[in-house]
N, C-alpha and C positions, 0 to 999 in steps of 0.2 A: 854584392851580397856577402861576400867572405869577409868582405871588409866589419861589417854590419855584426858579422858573427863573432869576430875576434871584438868587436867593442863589448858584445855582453860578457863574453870569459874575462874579458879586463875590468868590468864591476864587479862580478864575483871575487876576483882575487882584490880585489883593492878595495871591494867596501869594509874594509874594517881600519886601518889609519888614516885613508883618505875622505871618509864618508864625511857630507857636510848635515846627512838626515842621521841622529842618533837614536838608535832605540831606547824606550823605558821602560821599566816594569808594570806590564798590565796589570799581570797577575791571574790572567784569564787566557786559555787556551781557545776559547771562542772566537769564532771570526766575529768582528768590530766591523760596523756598517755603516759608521755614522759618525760626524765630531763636529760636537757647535762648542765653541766660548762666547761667554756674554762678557768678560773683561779678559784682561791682561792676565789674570790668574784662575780664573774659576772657568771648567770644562767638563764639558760632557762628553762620553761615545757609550752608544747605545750598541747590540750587537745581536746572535741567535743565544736561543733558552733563555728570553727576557737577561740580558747583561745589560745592566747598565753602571758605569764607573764616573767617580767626578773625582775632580782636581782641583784641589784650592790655592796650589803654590807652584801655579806655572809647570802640571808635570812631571814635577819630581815625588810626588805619590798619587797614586790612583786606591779609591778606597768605591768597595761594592758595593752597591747601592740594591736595597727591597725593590723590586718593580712588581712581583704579586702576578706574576705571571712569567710560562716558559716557552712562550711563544717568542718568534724571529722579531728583532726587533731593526727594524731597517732607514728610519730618517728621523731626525730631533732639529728642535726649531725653537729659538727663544724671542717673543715679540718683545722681553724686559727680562731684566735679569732678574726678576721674581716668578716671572710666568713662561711658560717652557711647556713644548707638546713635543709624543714621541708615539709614532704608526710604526706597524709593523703587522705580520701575520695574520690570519682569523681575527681579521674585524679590530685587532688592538688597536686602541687608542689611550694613550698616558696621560696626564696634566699635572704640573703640577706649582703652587702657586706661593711656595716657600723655599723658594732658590734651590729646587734641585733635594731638598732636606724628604721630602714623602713625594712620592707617585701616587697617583690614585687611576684605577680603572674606569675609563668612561661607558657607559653604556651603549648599545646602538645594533640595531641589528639590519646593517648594511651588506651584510655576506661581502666583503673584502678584503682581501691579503695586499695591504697598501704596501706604498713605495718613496712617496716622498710626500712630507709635510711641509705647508708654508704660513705664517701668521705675519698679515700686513700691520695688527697691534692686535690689544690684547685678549679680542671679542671675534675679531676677523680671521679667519683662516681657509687653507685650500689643501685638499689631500687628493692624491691621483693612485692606482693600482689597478689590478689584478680582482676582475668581476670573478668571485666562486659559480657563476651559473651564466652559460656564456648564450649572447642573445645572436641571432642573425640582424648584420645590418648597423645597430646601434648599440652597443653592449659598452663601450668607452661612457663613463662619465667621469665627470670633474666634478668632486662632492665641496660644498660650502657653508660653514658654520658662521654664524653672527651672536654669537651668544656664546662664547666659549667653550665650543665644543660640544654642549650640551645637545642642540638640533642639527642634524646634515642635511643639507639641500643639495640634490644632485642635477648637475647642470650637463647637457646634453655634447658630448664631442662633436656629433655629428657622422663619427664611426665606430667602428668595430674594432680601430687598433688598440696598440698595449700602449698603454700612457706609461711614460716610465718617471720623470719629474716636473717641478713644478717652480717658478719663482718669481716673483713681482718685482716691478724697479720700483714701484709706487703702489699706493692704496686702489689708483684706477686701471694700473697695465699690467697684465702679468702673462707669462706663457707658459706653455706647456708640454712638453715632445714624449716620443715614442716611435713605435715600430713596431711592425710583425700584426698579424692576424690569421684566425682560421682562414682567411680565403686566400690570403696573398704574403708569405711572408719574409718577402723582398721589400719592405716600406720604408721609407722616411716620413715624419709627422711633426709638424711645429704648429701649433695653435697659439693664437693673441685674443686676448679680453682688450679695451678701453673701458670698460664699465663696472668694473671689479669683478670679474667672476661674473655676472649675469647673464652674459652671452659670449661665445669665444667661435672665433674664426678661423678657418686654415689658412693659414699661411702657405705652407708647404705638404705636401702630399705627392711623393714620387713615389713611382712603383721601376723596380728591376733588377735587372743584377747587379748596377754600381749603387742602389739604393740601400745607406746603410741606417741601420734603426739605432734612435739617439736617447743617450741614456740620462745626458744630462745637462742644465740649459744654466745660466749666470747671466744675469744683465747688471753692467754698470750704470746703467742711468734706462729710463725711458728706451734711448734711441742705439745705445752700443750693448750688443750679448754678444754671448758663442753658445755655439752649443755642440755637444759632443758626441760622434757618432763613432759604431764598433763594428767593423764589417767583420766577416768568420776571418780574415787573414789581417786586420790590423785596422789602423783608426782612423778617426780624420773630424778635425776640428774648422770649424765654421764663423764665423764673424757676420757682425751685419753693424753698420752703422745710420740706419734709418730705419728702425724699428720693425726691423724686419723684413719692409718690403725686399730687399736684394740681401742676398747672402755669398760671402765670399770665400773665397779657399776652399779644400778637398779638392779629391784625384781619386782616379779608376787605381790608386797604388795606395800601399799604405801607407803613411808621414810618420807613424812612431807604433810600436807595440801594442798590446791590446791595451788600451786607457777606458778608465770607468768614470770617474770625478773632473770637473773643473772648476776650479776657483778665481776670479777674476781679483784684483789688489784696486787697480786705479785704471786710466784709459790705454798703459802700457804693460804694465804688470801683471801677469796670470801665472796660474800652474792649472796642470794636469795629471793623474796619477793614474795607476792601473801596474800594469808589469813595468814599475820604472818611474820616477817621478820627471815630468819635463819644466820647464821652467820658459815664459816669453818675459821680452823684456822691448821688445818694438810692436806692441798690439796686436800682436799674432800673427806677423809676417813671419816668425822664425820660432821654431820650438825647442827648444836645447835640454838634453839629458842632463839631470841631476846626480854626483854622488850618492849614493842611498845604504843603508847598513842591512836593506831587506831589496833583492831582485828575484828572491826563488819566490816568492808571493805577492800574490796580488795585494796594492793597496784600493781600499774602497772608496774612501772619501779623504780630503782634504780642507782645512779651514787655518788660514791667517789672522793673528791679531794684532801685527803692525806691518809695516816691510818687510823687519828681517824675522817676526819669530814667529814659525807655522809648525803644525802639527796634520801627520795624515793618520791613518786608522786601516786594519785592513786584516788579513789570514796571516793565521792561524793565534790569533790575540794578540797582533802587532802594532805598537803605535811608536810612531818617528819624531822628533823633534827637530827644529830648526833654528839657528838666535842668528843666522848670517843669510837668511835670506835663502838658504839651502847651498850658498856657495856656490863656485864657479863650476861652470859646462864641462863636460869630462872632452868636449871637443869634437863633439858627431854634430853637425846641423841634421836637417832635414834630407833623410838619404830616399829618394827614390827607387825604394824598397821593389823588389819584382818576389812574386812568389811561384812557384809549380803546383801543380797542382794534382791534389792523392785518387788514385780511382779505388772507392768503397761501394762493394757488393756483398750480398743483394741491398738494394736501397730504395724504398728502407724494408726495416726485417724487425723484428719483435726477439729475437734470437742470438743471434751469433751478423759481426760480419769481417769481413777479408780486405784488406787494406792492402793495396798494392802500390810500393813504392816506384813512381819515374826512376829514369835513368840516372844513377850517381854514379860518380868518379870513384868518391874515399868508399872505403870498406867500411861493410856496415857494423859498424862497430860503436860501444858506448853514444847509440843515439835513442832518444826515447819518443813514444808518441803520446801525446796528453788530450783528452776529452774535455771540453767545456762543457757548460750550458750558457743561454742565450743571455747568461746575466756574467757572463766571465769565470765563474764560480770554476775552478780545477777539479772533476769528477774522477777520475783515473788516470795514472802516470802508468808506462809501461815499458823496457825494451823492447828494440826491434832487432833481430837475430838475421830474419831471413828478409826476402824482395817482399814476399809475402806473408802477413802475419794477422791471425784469425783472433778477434775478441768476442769477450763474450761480454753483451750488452743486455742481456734479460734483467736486471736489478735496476735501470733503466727505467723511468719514469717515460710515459710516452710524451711525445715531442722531436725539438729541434735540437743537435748537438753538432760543436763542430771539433775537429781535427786539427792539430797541428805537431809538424814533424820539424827538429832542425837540424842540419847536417852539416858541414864545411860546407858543403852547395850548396846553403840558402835555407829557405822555408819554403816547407811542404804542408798544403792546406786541402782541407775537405770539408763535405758536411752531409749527415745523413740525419732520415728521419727513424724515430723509433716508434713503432706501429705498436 
């Protein structure tokens, strides 16, 4: 675990002449949630307070785009590089069908705060999120458009969980994951269509404590995906090479930092992002740290437009480049990570609570404790002085949040609920 710790301090110091991910000027302080390119040069990252930026020269300028709304704007999807959709917040839905040139507002009165958009072309699409009015039972659906956006048809999960993304290998297979629900929110959730959207299957449905909720899914063909799961102490990525039925890889440990996105290349090449960019280069047997010019923030999403040149997106209006493939492994493989774990009282509380740190060695000095929510999001950074150390969590939206401490002894993990 020490080992583990002195590899982050060694990105910090070294991501700036060693970095192989460079940063650009956004020009936006907004977190970025989102990055599609439809060529080699032309890009988009959509983000919160309606941001939206594109790029016509690979990058080297981002110019602000009208979106006509200041709502969160959280996944962009082009089925052509003329026709481009982008969900986010209260019901938004964007279109727009002159390369990115105007946005226009879609109508629809879905009551959802989406999450991920997909267009199998340029009539067909699929968006998954967050019901504003939550049902016992069946409250998941998987909404579908045939007409460009114009009508939504909502297609039944089958449950109550958080659908978190969405994506097709084809016009007839696509899948779906998520996690967490009012009753149980210990889930893992993978759902398969064969019939474009009209009806979709579980796949997967595990409920516990090693049950992590997946945020986000890539399929290279039909038969080969991953998809990416965020436990409250770390990640763990998945494979399946038969469309689903068996899925491989993950551990009751975590295999890399909190990760959000993944991006699949060919049947060897993937990245994954989040606190750290990872990079697989043998099908996801092995995940390896990237150089990056940004570790103290979360990245959100990633997208490649050949091998070597990618681009991620992420907090606090970060976006990264890459023309070498992100460059070579700073030299960590897959550490079987162990974490301690924090005892937080009362839990949960609406109020105040009391964080009690395990036993450490070093003196408690320059360590900090940081609060998530269940989407990664960094909500409070704070010293820790004493064993025990009291916050104050009332500005706290009710829900799930979790905890994380790191010390020379490792990582210290929790999670409470806010009542």
């Amino acid at each position: 675990m020490k080992e583990f710790f002195i590899f982050l301090i060694a990105l910090l110091l070294g991501s700036g002449a060693m970095a192989q991910w460079f940063p650009q000027n956004s020009g936006t302080t907004k977190n970025l949630n989102s990055v599609y390119f439809t060529d080699a040069n032309t890009g988009y990252a959509v983000g919160d307070s309606g941001v939206i930026l594109e790029t016509m020269n690979g990058g080297s300028n981002w110019d602000l785009q009208f979106s006509g709304t200041t709502h969160n704007l959280k996944s962009i999807h082009f089925p052509t590089n003329q026709t481009g959709y982008i969900v986010g917040d209260s019901s938004t839905i964007l279109k727009t069908n002159d390369y990115g040139t105007t946005w226009n507002i879609l109508p629809n009165t879905m009551q959802m705060s989406w999450k991920s958009v997909f267009f199998t072309d340029i009539n067909t699409g699929y968006a998954v999120g967050l019901p504003d009015v939550y049902i016992p039972g069946d409250s998941s659906k998987i909404f579908k458009t045939t007409d460009g956006g114009i009508n939504w048809n909502a297609k039944s999960s089958g449950t109550s969980v958080q659908l978190n993304a969405v994506h097709f290998a084809d016009s007839d297979t696509g899948y779906v994951v998520g996690g967490y629900s009012v009753e149980d929110y210990n889930l893992s959730l993978i759902l398969k269509t064969t019939n474009g959207g009209d009806s979709w299957n579980i796949q997967v449905y595990e409920s516990g404590y090693y049950a992590p909720p997946y945020h986000s899914v890539f399929f290279v063909n039909p038969n080969i995906g991953y998809v990416l799961g965020t436990f409250w102490w770390g990640s763990v990525i998945r494979k399946t090479t038969d469309g689903g039925n068996n899925w491989t890889g993950g551990a009751t440990h975590p295999d890399q930092p909190w990760l959000i996105s993944v991006f699949i290349l060919n049947a060897d090449t993937g990245f994954a992002v989040g606190y750290g960019i990872y990079r697989t280069t043998n099908g996801g047997t092995d995940w390896w740290a990237q150089e990056s010019s940004s570790i103290g923030y979360p990245m959100q999403s990633v997208f490649f437009t050949s091998d070597e040149v990618g681009y991620s997106v992420g907090q606090p209006g970060v976006i990264l480049k890459t023309t070498n493939g992100g460059g070579n492994p700073v030299g960590i493989n897959n550490q079987n990570i162990t974490a301690s774990y924090l005892t937080i009282y009362p839990n949960p509380s609406s109020a105040t609570i009391t964080i009690e740190l395990p036993d450490i060695t070093t003196p408690i000095k320059n360590i900090y404790l940081t609060i998530y929510n269940l989407n990664g999001k960094q909500l409070l950074r704070q010293p820790i002085m004493e064993p025990q150390t009291v916050v104050d969590i009332s500005g706290l939206k009710a829900g799930i949040y979790f905890v994380k401490v790191i010390s020379d002894d490792g990582v210290m993990v929790g999670k409470f609920l806010k009542e």
